[in-house]
C-alpha positions as CSV (number, residue, x, y, z in Angstrom):
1,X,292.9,102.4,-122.1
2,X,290.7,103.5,-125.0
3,X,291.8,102.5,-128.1
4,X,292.0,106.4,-129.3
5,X,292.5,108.0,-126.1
6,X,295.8,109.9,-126.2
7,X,297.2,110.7,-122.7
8,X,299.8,113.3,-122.0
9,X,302.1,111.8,-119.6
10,X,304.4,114.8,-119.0
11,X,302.8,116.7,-116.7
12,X,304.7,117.6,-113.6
13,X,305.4,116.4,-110.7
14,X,304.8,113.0,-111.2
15,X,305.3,113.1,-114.8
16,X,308.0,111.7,-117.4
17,X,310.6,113.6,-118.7
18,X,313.2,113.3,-121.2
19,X,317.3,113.1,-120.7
20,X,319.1,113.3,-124.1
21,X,322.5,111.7,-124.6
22,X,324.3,113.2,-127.5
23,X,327.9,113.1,-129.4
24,X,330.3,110.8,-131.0
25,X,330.9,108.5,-127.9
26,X,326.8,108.4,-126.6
27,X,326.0,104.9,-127.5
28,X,329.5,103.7,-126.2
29,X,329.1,105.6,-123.3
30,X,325.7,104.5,-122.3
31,X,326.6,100.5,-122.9
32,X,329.0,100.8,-120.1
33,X,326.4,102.5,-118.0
34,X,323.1,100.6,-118.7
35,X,322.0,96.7,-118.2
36,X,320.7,96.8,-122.4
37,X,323.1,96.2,-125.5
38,X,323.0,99.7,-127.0
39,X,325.4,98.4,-129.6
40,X,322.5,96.4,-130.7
41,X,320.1,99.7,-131.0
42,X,319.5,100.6,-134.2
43,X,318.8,104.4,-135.3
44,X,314.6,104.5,-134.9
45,X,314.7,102.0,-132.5
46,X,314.2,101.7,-128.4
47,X,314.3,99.5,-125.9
48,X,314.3,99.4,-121.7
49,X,317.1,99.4,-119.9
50,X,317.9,100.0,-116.0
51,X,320.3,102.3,-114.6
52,X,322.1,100.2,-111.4
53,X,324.3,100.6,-108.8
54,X,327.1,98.4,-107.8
55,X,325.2,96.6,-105.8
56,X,323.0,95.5,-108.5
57,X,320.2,97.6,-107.5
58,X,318.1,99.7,-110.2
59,X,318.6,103.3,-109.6
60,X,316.0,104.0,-112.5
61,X,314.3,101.9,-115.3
62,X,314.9,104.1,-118.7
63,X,312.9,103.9,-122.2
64,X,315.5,104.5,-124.7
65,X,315.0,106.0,-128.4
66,X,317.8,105.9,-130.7
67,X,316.7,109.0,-133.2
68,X,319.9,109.6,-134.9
69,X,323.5,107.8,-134.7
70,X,324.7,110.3,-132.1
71,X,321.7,110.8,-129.9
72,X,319.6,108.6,-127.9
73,X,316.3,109.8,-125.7
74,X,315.9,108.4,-122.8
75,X,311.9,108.5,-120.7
76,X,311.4,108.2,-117.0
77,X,310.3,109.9,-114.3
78,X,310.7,113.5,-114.1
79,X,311.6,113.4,-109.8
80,X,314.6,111.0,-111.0
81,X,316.0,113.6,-113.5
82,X,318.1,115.4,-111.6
83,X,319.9,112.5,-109.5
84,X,320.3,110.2,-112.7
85,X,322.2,113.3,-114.6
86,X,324.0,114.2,-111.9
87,X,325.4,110.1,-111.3
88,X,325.8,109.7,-115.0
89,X,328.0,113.0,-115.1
90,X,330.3,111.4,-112.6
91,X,331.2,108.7,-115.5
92,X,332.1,111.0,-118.7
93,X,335.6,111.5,-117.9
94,X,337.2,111.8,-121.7
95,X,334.3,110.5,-123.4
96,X,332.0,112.7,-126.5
97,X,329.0,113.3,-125.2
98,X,326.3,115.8,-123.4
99,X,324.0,114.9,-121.3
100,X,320.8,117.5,-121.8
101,X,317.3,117.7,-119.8
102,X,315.2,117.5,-122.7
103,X,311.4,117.8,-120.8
104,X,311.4,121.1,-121.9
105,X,312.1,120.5,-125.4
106,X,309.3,117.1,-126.0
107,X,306.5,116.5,-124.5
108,X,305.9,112.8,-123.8
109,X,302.3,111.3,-124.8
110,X,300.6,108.0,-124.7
111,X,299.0,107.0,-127.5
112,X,297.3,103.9,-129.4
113,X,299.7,101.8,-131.3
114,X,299.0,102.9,-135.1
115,X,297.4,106.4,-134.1
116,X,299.8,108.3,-135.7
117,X,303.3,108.2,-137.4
118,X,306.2,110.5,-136.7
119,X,310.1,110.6,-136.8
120,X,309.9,111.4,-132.8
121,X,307.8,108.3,-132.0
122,X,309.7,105.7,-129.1
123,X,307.4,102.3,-129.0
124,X,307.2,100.3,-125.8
125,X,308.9,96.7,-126.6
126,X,305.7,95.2,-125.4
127,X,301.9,95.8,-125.4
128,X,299.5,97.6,-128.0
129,X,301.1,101.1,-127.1
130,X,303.5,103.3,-127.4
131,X,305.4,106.5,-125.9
132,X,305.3,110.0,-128.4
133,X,308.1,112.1,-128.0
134,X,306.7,115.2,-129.6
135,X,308.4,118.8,-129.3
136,X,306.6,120.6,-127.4
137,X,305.8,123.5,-130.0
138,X,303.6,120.4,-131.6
139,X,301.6,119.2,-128.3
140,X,298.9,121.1,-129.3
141,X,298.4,118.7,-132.4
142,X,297.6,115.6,-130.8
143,X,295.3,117.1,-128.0
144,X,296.3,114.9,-125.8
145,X,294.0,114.0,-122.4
146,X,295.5,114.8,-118.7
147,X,292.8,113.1,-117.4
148,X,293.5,109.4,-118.7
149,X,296.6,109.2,-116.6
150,X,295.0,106.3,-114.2
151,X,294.0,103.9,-117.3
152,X,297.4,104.7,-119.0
153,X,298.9,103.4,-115.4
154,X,296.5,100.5,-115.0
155,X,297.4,99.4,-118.8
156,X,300.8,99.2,-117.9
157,X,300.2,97.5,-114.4
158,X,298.3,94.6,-116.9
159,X,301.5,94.1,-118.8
160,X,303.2,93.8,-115.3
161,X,305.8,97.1,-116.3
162,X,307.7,98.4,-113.4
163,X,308.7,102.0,-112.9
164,X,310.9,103.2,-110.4
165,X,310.4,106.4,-108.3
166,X,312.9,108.3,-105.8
167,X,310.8,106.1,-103.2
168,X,312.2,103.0,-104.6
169,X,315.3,103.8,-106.6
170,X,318.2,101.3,-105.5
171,X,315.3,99.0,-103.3
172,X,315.5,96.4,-105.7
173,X,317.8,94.1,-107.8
174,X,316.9,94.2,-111.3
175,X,315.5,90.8,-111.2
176,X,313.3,91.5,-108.7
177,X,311.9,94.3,-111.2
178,X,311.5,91.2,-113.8
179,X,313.9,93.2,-115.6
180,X,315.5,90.0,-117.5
181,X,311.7,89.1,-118.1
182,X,311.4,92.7,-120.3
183,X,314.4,92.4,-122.6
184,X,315.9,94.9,-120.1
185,X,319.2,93.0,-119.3
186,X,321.8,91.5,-121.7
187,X,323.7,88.6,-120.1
188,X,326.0,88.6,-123.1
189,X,327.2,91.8,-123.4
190,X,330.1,94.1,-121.9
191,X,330.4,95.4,-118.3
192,X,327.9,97.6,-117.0
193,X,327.5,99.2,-113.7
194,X,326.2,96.1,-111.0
195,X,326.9,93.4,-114.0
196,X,328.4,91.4,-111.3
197,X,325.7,91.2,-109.0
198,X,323.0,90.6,-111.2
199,X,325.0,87.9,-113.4
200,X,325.6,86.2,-110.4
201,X,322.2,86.5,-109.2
202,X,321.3,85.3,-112.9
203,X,323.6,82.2,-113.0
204,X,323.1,81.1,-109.5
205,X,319.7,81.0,-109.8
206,X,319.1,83.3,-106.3
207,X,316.0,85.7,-107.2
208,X,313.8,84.5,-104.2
209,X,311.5,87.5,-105.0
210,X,310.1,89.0,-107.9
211,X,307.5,91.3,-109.1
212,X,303.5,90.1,-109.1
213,X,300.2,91.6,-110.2
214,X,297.9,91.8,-107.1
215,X,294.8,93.9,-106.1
216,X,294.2,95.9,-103.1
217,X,289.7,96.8,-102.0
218,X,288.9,100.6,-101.8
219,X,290.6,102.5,-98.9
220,X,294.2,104.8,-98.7
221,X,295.8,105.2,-101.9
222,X,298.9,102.9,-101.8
223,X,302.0,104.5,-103.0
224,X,305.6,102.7,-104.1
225,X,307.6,101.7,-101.3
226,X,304.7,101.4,-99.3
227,X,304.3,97.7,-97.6
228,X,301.8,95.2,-98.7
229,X,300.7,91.4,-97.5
230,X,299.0,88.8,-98.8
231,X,296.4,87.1,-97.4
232,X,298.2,84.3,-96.4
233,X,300.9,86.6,-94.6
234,X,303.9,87.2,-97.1
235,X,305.3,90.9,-97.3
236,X,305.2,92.7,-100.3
237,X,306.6,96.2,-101.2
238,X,304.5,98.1,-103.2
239,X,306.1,99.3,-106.6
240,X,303.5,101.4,-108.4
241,X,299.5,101.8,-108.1
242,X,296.8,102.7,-110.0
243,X,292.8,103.4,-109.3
244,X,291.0,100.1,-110.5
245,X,287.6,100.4,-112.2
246,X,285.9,98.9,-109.2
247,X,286.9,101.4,-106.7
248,X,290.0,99.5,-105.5
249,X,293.3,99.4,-106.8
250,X,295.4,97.8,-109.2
251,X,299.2,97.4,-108.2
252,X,302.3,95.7,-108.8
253,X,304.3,94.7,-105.9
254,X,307.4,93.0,-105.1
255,X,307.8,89.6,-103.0
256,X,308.5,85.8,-102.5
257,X,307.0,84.1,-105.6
258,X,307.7,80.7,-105.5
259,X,305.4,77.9,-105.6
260,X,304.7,76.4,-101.5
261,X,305.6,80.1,-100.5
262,X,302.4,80.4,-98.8
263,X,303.0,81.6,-95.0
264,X,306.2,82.2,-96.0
265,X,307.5,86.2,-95.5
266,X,311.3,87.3,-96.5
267,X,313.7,87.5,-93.9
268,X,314.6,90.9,-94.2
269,X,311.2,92.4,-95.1
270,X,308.9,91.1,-92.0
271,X,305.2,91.9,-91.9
272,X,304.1,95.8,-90.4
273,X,300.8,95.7,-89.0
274,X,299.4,98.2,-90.9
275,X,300.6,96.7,-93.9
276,X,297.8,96.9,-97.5
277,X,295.9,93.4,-97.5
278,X,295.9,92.3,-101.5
279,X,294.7,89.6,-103.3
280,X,296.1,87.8,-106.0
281,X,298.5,87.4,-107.6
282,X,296.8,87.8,-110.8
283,X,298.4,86.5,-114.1
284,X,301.0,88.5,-116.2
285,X,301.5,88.4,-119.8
286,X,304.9,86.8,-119.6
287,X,305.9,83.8,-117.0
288,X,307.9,83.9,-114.5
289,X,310.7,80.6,-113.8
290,X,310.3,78.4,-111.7
């Protein structure tokens, strides 16, 4: 991404919106929900957290602001708005808080780290970027590109960032996302919904897949939850794409990764025919274990 190329990331359908959490009991209410210590979230602050199911899966991957000591902002996809309030709702029972669709309200751009400075500004926990949460009667200000969409997503592929999509949502244990690789999981904290599963998971040492960095040559635009193999046969399930310079594309994708794993495809994910052929994996800025 160009280092002063501002990219609104809003835009509709397959934009990010904005679901605000507000009231006395938000931050308590959301540490029981989430896989992140909110206690831990100071006012000004953010962080990534996944939203799971019982079963440990990640029903959506949030980007949490904490703008005041009542309200926290959270960023994902626009197409999981709707399903994520609606499960959350289930959960309030007694507790203070409103959940609110705030896409309306901010508009969220991606910007340069350093490009500009303001109260409503939520920075990635990783990378040289950042996420502007601007209100929306102030877009205008930052004239942000909707054309720099692909390099905003192959930047994020690079730093090996998941996202989850309606396609995907509860296909994967967080782990599998590289979740606990991201600062996206506390193993020291409270319950949260599917703690058990993925401390168990954690502990035991039982993550036989996890997310890589591959490349697929020119042809059909790969989409998530789409299936993928290596070249050496293992299957992969696609979890986001982007348009590489060369005409190909750039993806992340979600497999066996252990070392001697060649020839080697998961038991419950055999090989389709018509599977994307990738190459890689290609290195990511953090490791994975052993």
């Amino acid at each position: 991404m160009s280092t002063h190329t501002r990219v609104d990331l809003s835009n509709p359908p397959e934009g990010l919106g904005v679901l605000a959490f507000r009231g006395p009991d938000a931050v308590r209410f959301l540490q029981g929900q989430l896989s992140a210590d909110l206690g831990k979230l100071a006012v000004g602050t953010s962080t990534l957290s996944g939203l799971h199911s019982p079963q440990g899966r990640t029903v959506a991957l949030l980007a949490l602001l904490r703008t005041t000591e009542e309200e926290i902002l959270a960023v994902f996809p626009r197409e999981l708005l709707g399903p994520v309030e609606q499960r959350m709702r289930k959960f309030i029972l007694r507790a203070k808080v409103r959940i609110e669709d705030g896409s309306e309200t901010f508009r969220v751009i991606g910007s340069p780290t350093g490009a500009d400075s303001l109260p409503e500004c939520a920075q990635m926990p990783w990378g040289d970027r950042r996420l502007l949460l601007v209100p929306a009667e102030r877009a205008d200000e930052f004239a942000a590109a909707t054309s720099g969409r692909a390099s905003w997503e192959r930047a994020d592929i690079a730093a090996g960032i998941p996202q989850v999509y309606t396609a995907t949502s509860e296909a994967f244990v967080a782990q599998m996302l590289n979740l606990d690789l991201l600062g996206a999981i506390a193993f020291d904290k409270g319950c949260y919904t599917g703690q058990e599963v993925i401390a168990r998971a954690h502990y035991r040492g039982r993550v036989k897949r996890r997310l890589q960095r591959w490349q697929a040559p020119a042809g059909a635009e790969p989409h998530a939850g789409d299936s993928a193999r290596t070249t050496d046969g293992r299957a992969l399930t696609v979890v986001r794409a982007a348009a590489a310079l060369d005409g190909g594309w750039d993806l992340l994708a979600v497999g066996t990764f252990a070392v001697g794993a060649a020839g080697a495809t998961p038991e419950s994910s055999p090989t389709q025919p018509d599977a994307i052929v990738v190459n890689g994996p290609l290195p990511l800025p953090y490791s994975l274990p052993e």
